[in-house]
mmCIF file as Biopython writes it, N, C-alpha, C and O atoms, coordinates in Angstrom:
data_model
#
loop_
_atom_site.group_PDB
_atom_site.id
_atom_site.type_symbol
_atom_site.label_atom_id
_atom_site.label_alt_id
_atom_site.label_comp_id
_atom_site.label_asym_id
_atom_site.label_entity_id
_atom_site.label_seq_id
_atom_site.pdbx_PDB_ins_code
_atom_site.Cartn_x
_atom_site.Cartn_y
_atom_site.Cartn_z
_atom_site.occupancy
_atom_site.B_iso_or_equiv
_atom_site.auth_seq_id
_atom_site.auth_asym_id
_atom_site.pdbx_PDB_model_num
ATOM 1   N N  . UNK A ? 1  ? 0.845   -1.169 0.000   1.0 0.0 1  A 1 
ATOM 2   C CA . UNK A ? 1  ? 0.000   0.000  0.000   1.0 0.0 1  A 1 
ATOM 3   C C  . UNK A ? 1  ? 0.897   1.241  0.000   1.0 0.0 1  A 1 
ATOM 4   O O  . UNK A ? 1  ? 1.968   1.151  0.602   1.0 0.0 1  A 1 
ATOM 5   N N  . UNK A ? 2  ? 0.526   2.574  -0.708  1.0 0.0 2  A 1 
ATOM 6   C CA . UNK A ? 2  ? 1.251   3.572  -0.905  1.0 0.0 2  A 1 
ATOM 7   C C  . UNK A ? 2  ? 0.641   4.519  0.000   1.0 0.0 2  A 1 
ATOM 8   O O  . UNK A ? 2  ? -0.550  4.804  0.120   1.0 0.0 2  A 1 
ATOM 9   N N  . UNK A ? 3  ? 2.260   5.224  0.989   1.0 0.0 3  A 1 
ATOM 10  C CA . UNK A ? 3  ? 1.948   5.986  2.011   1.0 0.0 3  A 1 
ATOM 11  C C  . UNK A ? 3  ? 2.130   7.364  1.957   1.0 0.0 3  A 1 
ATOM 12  O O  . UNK A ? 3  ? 3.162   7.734  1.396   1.0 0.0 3  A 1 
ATOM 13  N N  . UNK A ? 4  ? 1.400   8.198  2.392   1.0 0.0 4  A 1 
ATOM 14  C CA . UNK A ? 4  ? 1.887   9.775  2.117   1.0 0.0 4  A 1 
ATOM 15  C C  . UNK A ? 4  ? 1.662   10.527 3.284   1.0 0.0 4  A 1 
ATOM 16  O O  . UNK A ? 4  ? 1.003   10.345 4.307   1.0 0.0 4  A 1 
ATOM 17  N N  . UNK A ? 5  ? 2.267   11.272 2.927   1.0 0.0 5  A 1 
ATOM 18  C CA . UNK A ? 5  ? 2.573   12.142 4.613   1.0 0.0 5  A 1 
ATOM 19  C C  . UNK A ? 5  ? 1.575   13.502 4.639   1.0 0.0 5  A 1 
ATOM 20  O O  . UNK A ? 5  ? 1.616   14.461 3.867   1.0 0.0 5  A 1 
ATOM 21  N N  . UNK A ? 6  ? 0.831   13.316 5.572   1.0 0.0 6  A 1 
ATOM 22  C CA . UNK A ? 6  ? -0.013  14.760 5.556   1.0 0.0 6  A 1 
ATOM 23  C C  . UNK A ? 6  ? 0.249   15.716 6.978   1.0 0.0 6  A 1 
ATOM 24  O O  . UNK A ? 6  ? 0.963   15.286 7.884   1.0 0.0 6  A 1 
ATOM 25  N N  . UNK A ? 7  ? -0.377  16.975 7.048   1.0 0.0 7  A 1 
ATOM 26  C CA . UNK A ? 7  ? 0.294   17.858 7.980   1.0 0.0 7  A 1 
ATOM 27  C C  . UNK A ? 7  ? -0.650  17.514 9.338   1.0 0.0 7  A 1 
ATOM 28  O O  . UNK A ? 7  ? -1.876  17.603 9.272   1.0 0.0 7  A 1 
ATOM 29  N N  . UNK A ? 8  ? -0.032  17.158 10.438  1.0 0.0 8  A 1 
ATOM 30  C CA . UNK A ? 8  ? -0.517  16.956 11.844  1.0 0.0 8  A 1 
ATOM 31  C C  . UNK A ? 8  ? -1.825  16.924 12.563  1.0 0.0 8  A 1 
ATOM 32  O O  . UNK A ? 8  ? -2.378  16.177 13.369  1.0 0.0 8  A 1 
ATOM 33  N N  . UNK A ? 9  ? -2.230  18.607 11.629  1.0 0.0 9  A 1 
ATOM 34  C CA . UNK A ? 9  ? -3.899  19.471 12.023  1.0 0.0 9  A 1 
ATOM 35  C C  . UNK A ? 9  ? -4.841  18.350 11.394  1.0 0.0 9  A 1 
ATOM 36  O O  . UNK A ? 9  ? -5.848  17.989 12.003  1.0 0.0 9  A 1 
ATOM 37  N N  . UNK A ? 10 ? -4.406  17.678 9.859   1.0 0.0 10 A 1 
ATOM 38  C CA . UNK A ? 10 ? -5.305  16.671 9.229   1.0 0.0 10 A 1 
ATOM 39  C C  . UNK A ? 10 ? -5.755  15.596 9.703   1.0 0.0 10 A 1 
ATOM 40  O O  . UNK A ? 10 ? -6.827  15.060 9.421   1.0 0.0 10 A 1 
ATOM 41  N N  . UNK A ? 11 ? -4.747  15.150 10.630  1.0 0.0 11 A 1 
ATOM 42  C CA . UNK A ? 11 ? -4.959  13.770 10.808  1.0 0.0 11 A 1 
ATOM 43  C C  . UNK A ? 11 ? -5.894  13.226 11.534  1.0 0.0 11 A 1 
ATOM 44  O O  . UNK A ? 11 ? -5.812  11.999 11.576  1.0 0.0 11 A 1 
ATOM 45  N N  . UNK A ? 12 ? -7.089  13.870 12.351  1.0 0.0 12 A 1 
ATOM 46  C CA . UNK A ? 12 ? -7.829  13.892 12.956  1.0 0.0 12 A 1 
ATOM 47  C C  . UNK A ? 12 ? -9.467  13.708 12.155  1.0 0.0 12 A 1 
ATOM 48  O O  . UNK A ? 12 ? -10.519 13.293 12.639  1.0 0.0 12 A 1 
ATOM 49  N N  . UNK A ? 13 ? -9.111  14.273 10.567  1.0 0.0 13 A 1 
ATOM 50  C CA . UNK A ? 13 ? -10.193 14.587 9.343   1.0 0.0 13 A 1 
ATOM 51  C C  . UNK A ? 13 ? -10.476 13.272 8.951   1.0 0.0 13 A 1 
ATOM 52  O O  . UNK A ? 13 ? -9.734  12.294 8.868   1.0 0.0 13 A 1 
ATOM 53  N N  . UNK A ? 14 ? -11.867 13.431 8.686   1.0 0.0 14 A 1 
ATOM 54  C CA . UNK A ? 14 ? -12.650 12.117 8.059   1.0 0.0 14 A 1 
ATOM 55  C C  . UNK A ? 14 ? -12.129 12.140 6.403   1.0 0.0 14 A 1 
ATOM 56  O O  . UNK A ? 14 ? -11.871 11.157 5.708   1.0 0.0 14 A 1 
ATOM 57  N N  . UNK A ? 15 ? -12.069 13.467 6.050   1.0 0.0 15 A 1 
ATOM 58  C CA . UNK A ? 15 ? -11.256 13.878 4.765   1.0 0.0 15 A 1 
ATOM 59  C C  . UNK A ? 15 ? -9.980  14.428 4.612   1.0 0.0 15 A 1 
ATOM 60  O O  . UNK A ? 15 ? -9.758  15.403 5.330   1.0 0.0 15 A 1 
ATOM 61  N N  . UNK A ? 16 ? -9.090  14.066 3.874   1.0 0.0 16 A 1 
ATOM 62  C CA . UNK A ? 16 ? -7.675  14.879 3.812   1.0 0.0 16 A 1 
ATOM 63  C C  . UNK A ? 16 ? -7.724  15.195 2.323   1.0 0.0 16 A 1 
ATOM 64  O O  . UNK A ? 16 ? -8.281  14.674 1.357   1.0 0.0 16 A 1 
ATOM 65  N N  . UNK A ? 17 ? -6.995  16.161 2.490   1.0 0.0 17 A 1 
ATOM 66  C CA . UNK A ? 17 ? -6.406  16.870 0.955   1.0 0.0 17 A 1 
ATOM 67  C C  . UNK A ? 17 ? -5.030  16.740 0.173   1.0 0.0 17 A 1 
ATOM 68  O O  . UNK A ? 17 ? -4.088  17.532 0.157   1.0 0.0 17 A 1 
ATOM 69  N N  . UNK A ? 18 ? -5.158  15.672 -0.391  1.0 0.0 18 A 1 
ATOM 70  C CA . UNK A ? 18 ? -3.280  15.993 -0.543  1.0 0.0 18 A 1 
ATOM 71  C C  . UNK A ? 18 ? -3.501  17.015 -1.909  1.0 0.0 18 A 1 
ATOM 72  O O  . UNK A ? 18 ? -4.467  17.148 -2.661  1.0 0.0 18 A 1 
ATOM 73  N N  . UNK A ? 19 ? -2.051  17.720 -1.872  1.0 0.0 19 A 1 
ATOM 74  C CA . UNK A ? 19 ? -1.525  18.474 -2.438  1.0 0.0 19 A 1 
ATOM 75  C C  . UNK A ? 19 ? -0.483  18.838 -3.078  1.0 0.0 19 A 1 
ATOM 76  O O  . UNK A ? 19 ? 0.408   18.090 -2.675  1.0 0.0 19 A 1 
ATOM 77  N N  . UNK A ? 20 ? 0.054   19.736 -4.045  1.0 0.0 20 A 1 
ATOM 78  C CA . UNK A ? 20 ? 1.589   19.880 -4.119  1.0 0.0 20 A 1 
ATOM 79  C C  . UNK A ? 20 ? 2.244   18.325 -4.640  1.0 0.0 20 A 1 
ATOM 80  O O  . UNK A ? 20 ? 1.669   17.547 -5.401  1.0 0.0 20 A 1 
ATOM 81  N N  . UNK A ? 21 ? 3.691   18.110 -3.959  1.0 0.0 21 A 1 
ATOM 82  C CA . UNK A ? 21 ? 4.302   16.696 -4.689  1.0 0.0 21 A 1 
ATOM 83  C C  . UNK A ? 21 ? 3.789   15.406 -4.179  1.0 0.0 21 A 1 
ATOM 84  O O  . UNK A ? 21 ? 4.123   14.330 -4.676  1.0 0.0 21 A 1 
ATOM 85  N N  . UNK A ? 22 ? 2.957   15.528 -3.160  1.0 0.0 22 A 1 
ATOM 86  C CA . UNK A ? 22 ? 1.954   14.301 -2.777  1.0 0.0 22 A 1 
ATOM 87  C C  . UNK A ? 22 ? 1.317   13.900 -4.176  1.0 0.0 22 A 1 
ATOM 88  O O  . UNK A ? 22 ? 1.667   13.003 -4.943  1.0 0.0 22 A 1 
ATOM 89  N N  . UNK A ? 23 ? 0.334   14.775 -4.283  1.0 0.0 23 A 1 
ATOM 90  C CA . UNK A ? 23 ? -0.902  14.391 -5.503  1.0 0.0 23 A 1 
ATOM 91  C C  . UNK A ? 23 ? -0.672  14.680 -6.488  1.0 0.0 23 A 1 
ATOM 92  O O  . UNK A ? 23 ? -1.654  14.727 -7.228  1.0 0.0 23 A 1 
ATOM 93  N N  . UNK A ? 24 ? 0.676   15.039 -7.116  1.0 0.0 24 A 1 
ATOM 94  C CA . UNK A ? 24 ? 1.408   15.334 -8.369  1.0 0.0 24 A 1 
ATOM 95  C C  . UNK A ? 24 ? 2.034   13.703 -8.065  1.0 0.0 24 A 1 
ATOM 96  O O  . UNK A ? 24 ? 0.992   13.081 -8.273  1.0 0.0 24 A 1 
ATOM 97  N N  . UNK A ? 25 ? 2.643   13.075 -7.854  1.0 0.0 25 A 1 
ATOM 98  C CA . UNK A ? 25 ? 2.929   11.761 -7.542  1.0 0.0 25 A 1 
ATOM 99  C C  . UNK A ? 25 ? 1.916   10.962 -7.836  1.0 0.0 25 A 1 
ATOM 100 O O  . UNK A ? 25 ? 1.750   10.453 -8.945  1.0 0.0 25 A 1 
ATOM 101 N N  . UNK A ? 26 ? 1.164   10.804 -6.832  1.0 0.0 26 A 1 
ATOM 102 C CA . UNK A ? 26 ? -0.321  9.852  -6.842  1.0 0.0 26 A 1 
ATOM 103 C C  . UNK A ? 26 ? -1.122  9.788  -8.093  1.0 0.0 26 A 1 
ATOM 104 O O  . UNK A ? 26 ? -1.772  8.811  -8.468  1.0 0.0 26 A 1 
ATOM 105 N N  . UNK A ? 27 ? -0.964  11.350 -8.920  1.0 0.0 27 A 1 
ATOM 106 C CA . UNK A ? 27 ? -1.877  11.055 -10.057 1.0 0.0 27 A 1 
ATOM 107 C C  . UNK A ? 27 ? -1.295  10.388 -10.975 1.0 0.0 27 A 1 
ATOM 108 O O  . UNK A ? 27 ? -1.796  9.365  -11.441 1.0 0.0 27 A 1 
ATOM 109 N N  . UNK A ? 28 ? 0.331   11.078 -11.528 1.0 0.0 28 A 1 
ATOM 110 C CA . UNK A ? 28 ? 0.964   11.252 -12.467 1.0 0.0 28 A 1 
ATOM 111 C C  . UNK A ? 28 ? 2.124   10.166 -12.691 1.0 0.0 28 A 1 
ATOM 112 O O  . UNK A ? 28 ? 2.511   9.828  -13.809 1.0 0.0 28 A 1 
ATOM 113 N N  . UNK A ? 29 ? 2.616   9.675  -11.507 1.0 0.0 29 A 1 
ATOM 114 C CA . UNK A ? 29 ? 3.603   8.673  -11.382 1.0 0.0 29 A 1 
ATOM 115 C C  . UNK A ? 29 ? 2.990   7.619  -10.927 1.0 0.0 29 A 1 
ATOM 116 O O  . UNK A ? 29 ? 3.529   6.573  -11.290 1.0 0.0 29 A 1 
ATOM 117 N N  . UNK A ? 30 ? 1.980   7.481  -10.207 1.0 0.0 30 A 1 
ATOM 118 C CA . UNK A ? 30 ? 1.386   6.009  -9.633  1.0 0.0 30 A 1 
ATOM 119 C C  . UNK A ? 30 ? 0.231   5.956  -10.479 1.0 0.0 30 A 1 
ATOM 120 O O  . UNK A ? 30 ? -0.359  4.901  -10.709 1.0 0.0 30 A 1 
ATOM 121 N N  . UNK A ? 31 ? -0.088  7.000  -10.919 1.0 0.0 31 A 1 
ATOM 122 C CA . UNK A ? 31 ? -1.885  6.737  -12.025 1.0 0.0 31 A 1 
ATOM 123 C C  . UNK A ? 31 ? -2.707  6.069  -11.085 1.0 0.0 31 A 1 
ATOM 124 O O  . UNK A ? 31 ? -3.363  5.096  -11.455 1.0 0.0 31 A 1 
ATOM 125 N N  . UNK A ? 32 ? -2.767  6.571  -9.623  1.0 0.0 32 A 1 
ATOM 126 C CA . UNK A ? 32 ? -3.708  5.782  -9.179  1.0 0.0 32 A 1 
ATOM 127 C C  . UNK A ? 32 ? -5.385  7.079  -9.542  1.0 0.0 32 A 1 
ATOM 128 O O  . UNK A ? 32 ? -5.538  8.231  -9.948  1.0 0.0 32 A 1 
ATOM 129 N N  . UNK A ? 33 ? -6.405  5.761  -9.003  1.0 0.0 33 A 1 
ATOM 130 C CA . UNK A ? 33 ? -7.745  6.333  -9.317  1.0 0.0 33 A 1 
ATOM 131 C C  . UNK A ? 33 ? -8.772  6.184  -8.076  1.0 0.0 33 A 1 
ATOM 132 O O  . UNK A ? 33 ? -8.524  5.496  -7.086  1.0 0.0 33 A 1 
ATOM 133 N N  . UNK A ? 34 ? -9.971  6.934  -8.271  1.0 0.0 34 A 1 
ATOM 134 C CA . UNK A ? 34 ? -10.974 7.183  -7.219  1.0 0.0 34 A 1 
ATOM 135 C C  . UNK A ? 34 ? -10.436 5.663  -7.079  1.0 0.0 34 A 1 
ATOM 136 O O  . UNK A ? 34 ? -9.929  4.954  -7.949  1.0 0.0 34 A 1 
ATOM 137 N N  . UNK A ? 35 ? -10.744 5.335  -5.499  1.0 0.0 35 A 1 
ATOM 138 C CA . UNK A ? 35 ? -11.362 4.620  -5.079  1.0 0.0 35 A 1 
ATOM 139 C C  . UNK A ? 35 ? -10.150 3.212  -4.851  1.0 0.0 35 A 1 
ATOM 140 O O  . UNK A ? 35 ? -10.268 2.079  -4.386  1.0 0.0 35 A 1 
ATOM 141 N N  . UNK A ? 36 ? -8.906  4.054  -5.494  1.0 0.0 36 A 1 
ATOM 142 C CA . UNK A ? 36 ? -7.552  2.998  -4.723  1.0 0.0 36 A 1 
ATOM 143 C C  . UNK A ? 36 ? -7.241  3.780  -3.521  1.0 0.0 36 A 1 
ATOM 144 O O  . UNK A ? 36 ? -7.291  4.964  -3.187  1.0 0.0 36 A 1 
ATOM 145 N N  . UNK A ? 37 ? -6.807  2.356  -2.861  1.0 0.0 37 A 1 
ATOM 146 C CA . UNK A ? 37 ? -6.378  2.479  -1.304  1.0 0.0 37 A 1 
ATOM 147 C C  . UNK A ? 37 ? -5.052  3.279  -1.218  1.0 0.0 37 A 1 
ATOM 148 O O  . UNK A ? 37 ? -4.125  3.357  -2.025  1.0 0.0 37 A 1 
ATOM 149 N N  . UNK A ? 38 ? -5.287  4.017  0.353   1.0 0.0 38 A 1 
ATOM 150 C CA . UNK A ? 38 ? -3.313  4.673  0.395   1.0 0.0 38 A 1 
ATOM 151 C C  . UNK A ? 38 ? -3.504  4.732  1.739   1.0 0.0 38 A 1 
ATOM 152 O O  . UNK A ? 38 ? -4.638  4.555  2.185   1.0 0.0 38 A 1 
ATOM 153 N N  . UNK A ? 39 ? -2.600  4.948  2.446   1.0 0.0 39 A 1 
ATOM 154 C CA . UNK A ? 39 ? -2.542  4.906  3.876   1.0 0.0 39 A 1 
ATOM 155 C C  . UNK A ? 39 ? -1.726  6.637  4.046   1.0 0.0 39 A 1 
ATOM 156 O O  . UNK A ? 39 ? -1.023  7.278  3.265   1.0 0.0 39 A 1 
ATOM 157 N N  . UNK A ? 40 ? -2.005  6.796  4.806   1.0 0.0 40 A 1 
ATOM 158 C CA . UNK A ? 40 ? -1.692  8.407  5.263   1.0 0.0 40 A 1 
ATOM 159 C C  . UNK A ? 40 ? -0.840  8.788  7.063   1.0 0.0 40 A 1 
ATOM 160 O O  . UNK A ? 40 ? -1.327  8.618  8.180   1.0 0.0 40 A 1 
ATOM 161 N N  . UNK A ? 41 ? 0.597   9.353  6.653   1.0 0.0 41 A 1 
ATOM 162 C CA . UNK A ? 41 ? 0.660   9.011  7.920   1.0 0.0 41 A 1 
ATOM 163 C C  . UNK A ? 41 ? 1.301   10.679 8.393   1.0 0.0 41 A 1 
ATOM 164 O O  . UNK A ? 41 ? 1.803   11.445 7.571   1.0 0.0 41 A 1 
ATOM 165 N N  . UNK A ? 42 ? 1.176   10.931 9.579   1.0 0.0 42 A 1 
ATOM 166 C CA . UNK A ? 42 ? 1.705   12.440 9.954   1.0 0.0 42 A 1 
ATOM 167 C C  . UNK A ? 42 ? 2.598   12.670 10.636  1.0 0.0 42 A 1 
ATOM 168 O O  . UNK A ? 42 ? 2.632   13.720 11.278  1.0 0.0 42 A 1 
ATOM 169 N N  . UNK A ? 43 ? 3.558   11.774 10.694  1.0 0.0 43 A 1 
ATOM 170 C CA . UNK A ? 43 ? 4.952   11.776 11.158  1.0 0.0 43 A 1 
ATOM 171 C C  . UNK A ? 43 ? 5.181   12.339 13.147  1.0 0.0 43 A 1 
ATOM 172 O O  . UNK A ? 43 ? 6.137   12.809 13.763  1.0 0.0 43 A 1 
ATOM 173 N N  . UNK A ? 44 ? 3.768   11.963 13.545  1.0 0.0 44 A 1 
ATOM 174 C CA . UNK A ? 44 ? 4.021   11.853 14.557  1.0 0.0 44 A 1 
ATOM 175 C C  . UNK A ? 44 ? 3.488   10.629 15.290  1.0 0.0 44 A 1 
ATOM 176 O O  . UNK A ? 44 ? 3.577   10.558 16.516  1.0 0.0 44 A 1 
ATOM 177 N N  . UNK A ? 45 ? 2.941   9.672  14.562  1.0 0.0 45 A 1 
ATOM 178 C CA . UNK A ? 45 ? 2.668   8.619  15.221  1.0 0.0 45 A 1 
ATOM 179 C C  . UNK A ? 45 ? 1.109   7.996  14.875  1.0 0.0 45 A 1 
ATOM 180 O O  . UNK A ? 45 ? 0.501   6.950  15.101  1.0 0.0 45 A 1 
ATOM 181 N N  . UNK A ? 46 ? 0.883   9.129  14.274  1.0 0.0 46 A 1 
ATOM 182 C CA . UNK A ? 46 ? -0.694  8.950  13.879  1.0 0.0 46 A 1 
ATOM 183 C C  . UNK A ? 46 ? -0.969  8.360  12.302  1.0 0.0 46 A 1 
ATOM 184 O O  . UNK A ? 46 ? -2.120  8.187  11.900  1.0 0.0 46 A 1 
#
């Protein structure tokens, strides 16, 4: 499963936003689509 790092305040959200070289990655280099799995992590434990 492909992991991406989101900012701290998010990690608490039923929704996250990736952005910037996250979702420039995810679209463009992994071609992933609605409804593939990713795991999300915020580099503090969460």
């Amino acid at each position: 499963m492909r992991r991406f790092f989101i900012d701290p305040d998010q990690a608490g959200n039923d929704q996250v936003e990736l952005s910037g070289p996250e979702a420039r990655h995810l679209r463009t280099v992994l071609r992933m689509q609605p409804g593939d799995r990713i795991e999300l992590f915020d580099g503090t434990g969460g």
